[in-house]
C-alpha positions as CSV (number, residue, x, y, z in Angstrom):
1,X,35.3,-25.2,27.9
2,X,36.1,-21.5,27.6
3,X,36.8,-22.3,23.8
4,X,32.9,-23.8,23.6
5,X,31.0,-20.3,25.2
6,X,32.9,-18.4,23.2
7,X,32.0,-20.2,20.0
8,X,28.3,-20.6,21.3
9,X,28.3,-16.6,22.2
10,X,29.4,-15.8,18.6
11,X,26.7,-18.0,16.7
12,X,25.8,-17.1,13.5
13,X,24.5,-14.6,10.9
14,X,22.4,-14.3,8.1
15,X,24.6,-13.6,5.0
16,X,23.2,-11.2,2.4
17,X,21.5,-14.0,0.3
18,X,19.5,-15.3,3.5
19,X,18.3,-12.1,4.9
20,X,17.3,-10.8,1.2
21,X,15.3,-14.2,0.8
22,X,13.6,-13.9,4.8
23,X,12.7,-10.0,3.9
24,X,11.5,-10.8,0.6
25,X,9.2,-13.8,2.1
26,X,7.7,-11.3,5.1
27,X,6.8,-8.8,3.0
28,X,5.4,-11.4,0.7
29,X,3.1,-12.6,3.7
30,X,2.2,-9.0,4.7
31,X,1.0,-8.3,1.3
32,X,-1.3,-11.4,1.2
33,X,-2.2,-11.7,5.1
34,X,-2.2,-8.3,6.9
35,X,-3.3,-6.1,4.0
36,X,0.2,-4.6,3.1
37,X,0.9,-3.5,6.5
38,X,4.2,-4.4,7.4
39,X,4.3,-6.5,11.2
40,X,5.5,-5.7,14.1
41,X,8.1,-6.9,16.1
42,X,5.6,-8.0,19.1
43,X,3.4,-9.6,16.1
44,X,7.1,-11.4,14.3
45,X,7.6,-12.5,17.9
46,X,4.4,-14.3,18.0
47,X,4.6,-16.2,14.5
48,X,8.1,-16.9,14.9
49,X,8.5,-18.0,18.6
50,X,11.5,-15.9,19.1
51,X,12.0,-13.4,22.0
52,X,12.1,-9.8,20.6
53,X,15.8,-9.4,21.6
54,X,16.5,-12.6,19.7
55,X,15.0,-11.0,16.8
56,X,16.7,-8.0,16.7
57,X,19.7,-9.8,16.4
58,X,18.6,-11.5,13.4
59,X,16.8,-9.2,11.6
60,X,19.9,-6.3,12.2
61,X,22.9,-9.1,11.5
62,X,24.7,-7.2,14.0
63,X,24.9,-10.2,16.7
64,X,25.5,-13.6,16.2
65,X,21.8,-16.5,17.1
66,X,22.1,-20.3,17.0
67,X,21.2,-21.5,14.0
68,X,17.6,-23.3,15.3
69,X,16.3,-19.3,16.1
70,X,17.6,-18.4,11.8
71,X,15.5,-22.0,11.3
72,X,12.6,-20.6,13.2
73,X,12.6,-17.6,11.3
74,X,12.4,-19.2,7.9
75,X,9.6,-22.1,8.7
76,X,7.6,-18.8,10.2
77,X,7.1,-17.8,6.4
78,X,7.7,-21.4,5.1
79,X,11.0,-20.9,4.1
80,X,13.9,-23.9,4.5
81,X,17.6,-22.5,5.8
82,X,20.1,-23.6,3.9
83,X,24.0,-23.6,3.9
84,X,24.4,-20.5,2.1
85,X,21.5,-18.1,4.0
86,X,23.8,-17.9,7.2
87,X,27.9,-18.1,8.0
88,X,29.8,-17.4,11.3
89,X,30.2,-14.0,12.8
90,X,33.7,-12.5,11.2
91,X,33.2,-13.3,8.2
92,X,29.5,-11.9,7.9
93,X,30.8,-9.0,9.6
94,X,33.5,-8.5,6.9
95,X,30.5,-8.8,4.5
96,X,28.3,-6.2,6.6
97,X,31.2,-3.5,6.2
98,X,31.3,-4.2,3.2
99,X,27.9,-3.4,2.5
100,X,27.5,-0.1,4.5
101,X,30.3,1.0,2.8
102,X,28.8,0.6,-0.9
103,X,26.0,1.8,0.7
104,X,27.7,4.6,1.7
105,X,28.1,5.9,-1.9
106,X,24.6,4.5,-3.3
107,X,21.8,3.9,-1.1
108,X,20.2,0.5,-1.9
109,X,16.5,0.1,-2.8
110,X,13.9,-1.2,-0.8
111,X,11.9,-4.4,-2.3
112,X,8.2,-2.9,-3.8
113,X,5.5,-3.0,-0.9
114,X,2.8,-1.2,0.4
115,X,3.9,2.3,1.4
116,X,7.1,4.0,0.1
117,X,9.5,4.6,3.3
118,X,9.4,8.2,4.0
119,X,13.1,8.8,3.7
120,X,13.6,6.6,0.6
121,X,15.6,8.0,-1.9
122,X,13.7,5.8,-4.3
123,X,10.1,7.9,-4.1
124,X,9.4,9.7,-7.1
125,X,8.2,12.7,-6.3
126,X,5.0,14.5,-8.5
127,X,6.1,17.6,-7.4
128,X,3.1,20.0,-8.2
129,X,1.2,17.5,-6.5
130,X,2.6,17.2,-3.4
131,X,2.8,21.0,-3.1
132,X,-0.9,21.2,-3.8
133,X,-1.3,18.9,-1.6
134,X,0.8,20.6,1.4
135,X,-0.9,23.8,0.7
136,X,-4.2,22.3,0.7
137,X,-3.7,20.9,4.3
138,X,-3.1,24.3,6.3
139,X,-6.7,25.6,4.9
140,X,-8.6,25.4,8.1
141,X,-11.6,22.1,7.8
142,X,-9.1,21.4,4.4
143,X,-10.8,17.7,2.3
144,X,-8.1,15.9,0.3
145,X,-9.7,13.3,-2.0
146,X,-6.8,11.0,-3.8
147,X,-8.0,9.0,-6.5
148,X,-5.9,6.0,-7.8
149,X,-5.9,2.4,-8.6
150,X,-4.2,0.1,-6.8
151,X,-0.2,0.3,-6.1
152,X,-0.4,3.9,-7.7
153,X,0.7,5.6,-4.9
154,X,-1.7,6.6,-2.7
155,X,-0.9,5.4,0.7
156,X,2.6,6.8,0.0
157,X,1.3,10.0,-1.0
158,X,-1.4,10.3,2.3
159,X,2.0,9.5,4.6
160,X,4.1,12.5,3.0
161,X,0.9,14.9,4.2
162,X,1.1,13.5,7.1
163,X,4.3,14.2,7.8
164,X,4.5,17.7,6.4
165,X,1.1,18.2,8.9
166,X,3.1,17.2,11.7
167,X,6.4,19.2,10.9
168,X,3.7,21.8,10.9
169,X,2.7,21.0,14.6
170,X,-0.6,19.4,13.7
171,X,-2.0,16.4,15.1
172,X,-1.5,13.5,12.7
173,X,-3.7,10.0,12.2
174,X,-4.3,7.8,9.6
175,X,-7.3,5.5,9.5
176,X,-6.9,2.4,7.2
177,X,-10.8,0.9,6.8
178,X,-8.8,-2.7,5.3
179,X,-7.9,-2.9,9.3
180,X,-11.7,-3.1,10.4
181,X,-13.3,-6.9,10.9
182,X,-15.9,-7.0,8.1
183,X,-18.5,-7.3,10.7
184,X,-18.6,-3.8,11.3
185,X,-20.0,-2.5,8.1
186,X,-23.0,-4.9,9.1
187,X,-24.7,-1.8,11.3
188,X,-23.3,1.8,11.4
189,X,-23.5,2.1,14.6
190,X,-20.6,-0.2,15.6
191,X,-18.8,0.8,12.3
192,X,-19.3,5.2,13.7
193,X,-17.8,3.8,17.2
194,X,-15.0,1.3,15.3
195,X,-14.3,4.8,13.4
196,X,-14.5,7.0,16.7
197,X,-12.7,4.8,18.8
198,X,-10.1,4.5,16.0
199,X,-9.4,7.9,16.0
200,X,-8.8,8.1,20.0
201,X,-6.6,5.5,20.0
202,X,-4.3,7.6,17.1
203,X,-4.6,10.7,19.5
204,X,-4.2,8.6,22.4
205,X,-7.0,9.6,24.4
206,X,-9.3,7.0,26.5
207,X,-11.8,5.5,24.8
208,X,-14.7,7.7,26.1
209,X,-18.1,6.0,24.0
210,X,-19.6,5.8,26.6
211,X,-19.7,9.3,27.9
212,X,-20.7,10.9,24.6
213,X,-22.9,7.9,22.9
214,X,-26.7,9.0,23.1
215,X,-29.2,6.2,21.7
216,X,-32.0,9.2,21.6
217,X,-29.6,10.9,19.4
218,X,-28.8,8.5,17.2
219,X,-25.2,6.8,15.9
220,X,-24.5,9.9,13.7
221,X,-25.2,12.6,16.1
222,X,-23.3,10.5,19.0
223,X,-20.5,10.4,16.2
224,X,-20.6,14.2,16.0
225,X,-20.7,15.1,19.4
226,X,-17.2,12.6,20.0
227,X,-15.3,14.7,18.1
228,X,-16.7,17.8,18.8
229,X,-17.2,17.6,22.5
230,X,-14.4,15.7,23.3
231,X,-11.3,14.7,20.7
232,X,-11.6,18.1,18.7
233,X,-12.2,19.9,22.1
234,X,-8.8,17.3,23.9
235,X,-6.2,18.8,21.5
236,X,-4.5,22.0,20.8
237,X,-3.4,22.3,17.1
238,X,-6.0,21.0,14.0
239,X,-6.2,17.0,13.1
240,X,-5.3,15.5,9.8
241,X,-7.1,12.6,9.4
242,X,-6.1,10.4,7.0
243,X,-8.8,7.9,5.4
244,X,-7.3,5.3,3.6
245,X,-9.4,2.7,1.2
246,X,-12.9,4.2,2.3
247,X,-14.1,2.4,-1.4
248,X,-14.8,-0.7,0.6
249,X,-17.5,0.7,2.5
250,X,-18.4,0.7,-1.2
251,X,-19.7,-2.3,-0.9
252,X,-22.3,-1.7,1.4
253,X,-24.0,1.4,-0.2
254,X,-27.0,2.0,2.7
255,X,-24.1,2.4,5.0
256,X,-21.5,4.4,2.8
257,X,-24.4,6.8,2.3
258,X,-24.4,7.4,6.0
259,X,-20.8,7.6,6.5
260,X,-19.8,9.6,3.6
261,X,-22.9,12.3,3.9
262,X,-21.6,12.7,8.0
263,X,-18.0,13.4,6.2
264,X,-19.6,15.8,4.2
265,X,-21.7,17.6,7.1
266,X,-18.1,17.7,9.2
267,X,-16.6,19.7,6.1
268,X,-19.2,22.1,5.6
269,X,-19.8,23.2,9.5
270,X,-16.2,24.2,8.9
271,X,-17.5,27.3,7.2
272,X,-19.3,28.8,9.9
273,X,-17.8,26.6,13.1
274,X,-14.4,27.0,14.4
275,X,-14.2,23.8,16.5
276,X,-14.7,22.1,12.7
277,X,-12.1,24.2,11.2
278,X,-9.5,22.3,13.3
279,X,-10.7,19.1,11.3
280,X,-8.7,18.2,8.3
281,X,-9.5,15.5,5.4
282,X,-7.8,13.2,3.3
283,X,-9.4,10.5,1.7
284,X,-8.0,8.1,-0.9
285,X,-10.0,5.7,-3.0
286,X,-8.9,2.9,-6.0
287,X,-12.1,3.6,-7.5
288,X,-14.8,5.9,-9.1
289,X,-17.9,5.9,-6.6
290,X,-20.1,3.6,-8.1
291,X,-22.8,3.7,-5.7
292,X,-25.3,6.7,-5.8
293,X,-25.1,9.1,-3.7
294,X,-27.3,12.5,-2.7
295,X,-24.8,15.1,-4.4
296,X,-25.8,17.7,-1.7
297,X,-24.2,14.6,0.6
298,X,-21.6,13.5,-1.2
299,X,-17.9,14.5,0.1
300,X,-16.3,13.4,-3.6
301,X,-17.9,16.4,-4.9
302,X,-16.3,19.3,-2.8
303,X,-12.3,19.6,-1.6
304,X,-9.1,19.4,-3.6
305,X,-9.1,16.1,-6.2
306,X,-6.1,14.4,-6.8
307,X,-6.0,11.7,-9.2
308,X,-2.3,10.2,-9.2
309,X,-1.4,9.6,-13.1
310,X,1.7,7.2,-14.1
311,X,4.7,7.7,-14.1
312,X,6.5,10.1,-17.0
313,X,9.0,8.8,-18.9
314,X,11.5,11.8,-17.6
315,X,10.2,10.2,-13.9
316,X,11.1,6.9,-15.2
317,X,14.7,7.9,-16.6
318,X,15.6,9.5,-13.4
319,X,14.3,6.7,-11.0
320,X,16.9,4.2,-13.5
321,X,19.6,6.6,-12.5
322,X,18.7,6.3,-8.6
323,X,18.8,2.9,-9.4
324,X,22.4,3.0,-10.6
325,X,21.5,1.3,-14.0
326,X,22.6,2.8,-17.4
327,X,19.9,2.5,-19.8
328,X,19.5,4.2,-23.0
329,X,16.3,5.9,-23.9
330,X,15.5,3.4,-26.2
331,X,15.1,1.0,-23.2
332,X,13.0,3.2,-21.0
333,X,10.6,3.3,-23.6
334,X,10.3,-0.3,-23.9
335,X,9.5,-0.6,-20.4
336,X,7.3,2.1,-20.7
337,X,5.3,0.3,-23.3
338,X,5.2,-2.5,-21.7
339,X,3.8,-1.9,-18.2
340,X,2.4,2.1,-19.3
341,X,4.4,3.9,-16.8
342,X,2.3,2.0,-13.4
343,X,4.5,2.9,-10.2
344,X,4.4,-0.4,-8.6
345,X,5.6,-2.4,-12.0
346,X,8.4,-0.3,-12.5
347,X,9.7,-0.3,-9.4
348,X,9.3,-4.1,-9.4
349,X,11.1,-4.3,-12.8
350,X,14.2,-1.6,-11.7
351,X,14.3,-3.6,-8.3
352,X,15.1,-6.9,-9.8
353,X,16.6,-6.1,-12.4
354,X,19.3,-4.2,-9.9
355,X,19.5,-7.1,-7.2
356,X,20.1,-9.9,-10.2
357,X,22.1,-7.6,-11.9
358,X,19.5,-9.7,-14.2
359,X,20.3,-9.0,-18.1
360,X,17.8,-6.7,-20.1
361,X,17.8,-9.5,-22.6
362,X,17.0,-11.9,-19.6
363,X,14.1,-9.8,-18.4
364,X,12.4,-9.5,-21.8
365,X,12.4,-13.3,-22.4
366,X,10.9,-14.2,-19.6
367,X,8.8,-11.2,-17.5
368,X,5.4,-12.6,-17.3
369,X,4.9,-16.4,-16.2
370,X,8.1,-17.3,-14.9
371,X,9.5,-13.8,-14.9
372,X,10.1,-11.0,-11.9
373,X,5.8,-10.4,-12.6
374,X,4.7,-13.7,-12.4
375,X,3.2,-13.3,-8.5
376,X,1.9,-10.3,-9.2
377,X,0.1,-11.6,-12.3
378,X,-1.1,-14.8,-10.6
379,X,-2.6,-12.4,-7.8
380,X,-4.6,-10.3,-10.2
381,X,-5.8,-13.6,-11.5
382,X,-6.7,-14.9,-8.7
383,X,-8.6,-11.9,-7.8
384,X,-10.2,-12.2,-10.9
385,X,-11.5,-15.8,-10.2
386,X,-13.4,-14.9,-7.0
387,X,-15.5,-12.7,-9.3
388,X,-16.7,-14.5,-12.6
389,X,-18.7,-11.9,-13.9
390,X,-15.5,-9.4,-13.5
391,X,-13.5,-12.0,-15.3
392,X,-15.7,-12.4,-17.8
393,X,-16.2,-8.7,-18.8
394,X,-12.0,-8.3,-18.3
395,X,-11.7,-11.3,-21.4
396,X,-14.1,-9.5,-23.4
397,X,-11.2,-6.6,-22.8
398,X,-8.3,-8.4,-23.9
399,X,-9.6,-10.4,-26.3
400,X,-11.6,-7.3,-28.5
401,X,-9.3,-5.8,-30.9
402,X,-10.9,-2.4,-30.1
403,X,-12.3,-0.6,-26.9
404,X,-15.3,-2.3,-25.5
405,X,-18.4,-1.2,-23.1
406,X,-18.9,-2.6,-20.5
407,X,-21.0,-2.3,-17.1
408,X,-20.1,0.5,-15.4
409,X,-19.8,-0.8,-11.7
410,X,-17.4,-3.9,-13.5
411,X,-15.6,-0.8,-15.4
412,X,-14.5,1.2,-12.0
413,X,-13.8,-2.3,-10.4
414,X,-11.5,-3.3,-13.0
415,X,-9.7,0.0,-13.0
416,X,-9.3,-0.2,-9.6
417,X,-7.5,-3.2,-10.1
418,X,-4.9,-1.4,-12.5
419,X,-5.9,-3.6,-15.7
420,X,-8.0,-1.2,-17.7
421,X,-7.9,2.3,-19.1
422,X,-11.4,4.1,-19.3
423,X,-11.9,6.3,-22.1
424,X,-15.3,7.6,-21.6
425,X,-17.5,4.7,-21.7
426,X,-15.1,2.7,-23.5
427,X,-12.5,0.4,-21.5
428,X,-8.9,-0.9,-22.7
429,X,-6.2,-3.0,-21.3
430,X,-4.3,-0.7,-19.5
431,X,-0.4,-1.9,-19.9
432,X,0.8,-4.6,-22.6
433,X,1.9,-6.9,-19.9
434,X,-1.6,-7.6,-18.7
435,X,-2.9,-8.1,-22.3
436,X,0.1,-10.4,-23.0
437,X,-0.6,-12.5,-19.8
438,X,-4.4,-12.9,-20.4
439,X,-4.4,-12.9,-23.7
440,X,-1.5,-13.6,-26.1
441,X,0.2,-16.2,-23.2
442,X,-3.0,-17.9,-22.2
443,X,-3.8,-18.9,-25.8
444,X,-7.3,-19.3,-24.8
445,X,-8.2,-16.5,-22.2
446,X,-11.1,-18.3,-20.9
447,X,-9.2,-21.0,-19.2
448,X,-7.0,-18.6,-17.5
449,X,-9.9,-17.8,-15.4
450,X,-11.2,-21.5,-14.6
451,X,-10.8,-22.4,-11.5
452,X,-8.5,-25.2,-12.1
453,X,-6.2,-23.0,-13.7
């Protein structure tokens, strides 16, 4: 009997191979359901069934579970367990040391998503950027605006300010408009108290609407007074607030008119208001604004811009060394031509390529459709198929043998995307992968876009 609850106290542990695979498959599901936001352990609890102390011990290998709570975990993100994903508590423990101490002498990358941890050792820095960028933030009513398709960089970038504003003693809070139901860019009055209310709950002050929200006013007004009267007037040192993917508001131009000309107002009355100089900017969008806009009201004419470019190939060369991997120059440049130096495909590429311990020759035979990019290329496809007209002006890109015109709006959308390169009014594929995937491998680039494809 004493033999039993000792055996059934030690359990079991992921090995290496099964935690890689469940970490790989929840930041998969982030990605696609909870905009690239990683969960939390309250929200893992809830999908997986598992207590939070019971998933601790999974997710930190550090205490032994019965197998059913690893088998939970798995069918959460509709993975099967298998044999090889777990082992008993010594030897996984041998394996653990094993890895802290490799570890010990070279870090280990983090898999590609969403925001780069802010003490990765794996973040390429743009150094004359980010120093712009911290000196920018201490000018009293400071605006930021980051400009960037997709997986450039930007989210990454916003968190670094954020962090230098609060080394600084500032207050910081980031405000991501993916979070907010689409129902509230329907009227901007519940969007100006989704944003307000937002903004308290970052400070962690009551929500006070009520107090401050005047219908004779107006939304706007109401809106103004909030911060002024009460957040601006409830804390000591300035605010840095961080505005990330304000291009889907975009989409409703009448309201993005509204929005983005009270953004402007807030950065002006910090010339002659003190209360405003508290207030600090930073606002990152995947796309020129396509929508017009009053230029006397527009806030992406004024402030510091920052457009994030690719990577370099020195940047390039020195994240393979971080990466451990020994690579001629010769080879840099080949990835380099291939994906044009974008951050998120060479990270991708460098990742794999250092987990497999995956042959170059390996990764050049097969890197698009059943290669290390193969999800990330179906996902731009897919994108491209809820939007036939954009699909139809990106196959007029990849299948022209020079640079093409297009519609302006489609232009900034596909760039946003990461697939083109504007020149002027002239667009290009922007990397050779994406013109070998919907071009050269689909053979006939229309049917990649059907919907049966």
């Amino acid at each position: 009997m004493a033999d039993q609850k000792q055996r059934r106290r030690r359990g079991v542990l992921l090995t290496l191979q099964g935690l890689k695979k469940l970490q790989e498959a929840k930041s998969e599901a982030e990605f696609q359901e909870n905009y690239g936001n990683r969960y939390t352990l309250e929200a893992l609890s809830d999908r997986t069934g598992l207590s939070l102390d019971t998933l601790m011990k999974v997710l930190k290998c550090e205490a032994g579970v019965d197998r059913q709570s690893l088998k939970s975990c798995f069918s959460a993100f509709n993975l099967v367990l298998e044999s090889s994903d777990y082992s008993g508590l010594k030897p996984q423990i041998a394996e653990v040391f094993e890895l802290e101490a490799t570890q010990s002498t070279q870090e280990q990358p983090e898999f590609p998503e969403g925001q780069v941890p802010l003490d990765s050792a794996f973040y390429v820095e743009r150094s004359l950027v980010e120093a712009e960028c911290y000196r920018a933030i201490t000018q009293p009513g400071a605006l930021i605006r980051i400009k960037a398709p997709r997986r450039m960089g930007k989210t990454s970038l916003m968190a670094r300010i954020l962090a230098q504003a609060a080394k600084s003693g500032y207050r910081a809070v980031p405000i991501n408009f993916q979070l907010a139901d689409k129902a509230t860019f329907n009227d901007l009055e519940k969007c100006l108290q989704w944003f307000c209310a937002s903004v308290s709950l970052g400070l962690r002050l009551p929500n006070k609407l009520t107090e401050y929200w005047d219908a004779l006013f107006g939304s706007k007004i109401s809106c103004k007074m909030y911060f002024e009267q009460y957040l601006l007037t409830q804390i000591k040192a300035p605010l840095v607030l961080a505005l990330d993917d304000v291009d889907r508001l975009f989409q409703y131009p009448d309201l993005a008119d509204e929005f983005f000309g009270l953004l402007r107002t807030w950065h002006e009355e910090a010339k002659n208001r003190d209360i405003w100089k508290k207030l600090r900017l930073v606002v990152a969008h995947s796309t020129e604004v396509y929508i017009p806009l009053n230029v006397n009201k527009s806030p992406f004419n004024v402030g510091l811009p920052i457009e994030l470019q690719p990577f370099t190939n020195e940047q390039v060369q020195n994240l393979v060394k971080q990466y451990g991997l020994d690579w001629s120059d010769q080879e840099i440049e080949q990835l380099m031509a291939l994906v044009d130096g974008h951050p998120y495909l060479v990270r991708l590429a460098l990742y794999h390529i250092q987990q497999q311990q995956m042959p170059l020759e390996q990764f050049w035979r097969s890197h698009t459709l059943n290669g290390i990019y193969r999800d990330h290329l179906q996902q731009q496809l897919w994108s491209l198929q809820q939007h036939p007209e954009l699909a139809a002006a990106f196959t007029k890109v990849v299948t022209e043998t020079a640079p093409v015109e297009l519609d302006l709006a489609q232009a900034f959308q596909l760039q946003s995307m990461g697939l083109v390169h504007l020149h002027g009014k002239q667009v290009t594929p922007s990397c050779k992968l994406y013109w070998e995937y919907f071009h050269v491998g689909a053979g006939q680039p229309m049917h990649r876009f059907s919907s049966s494809s």
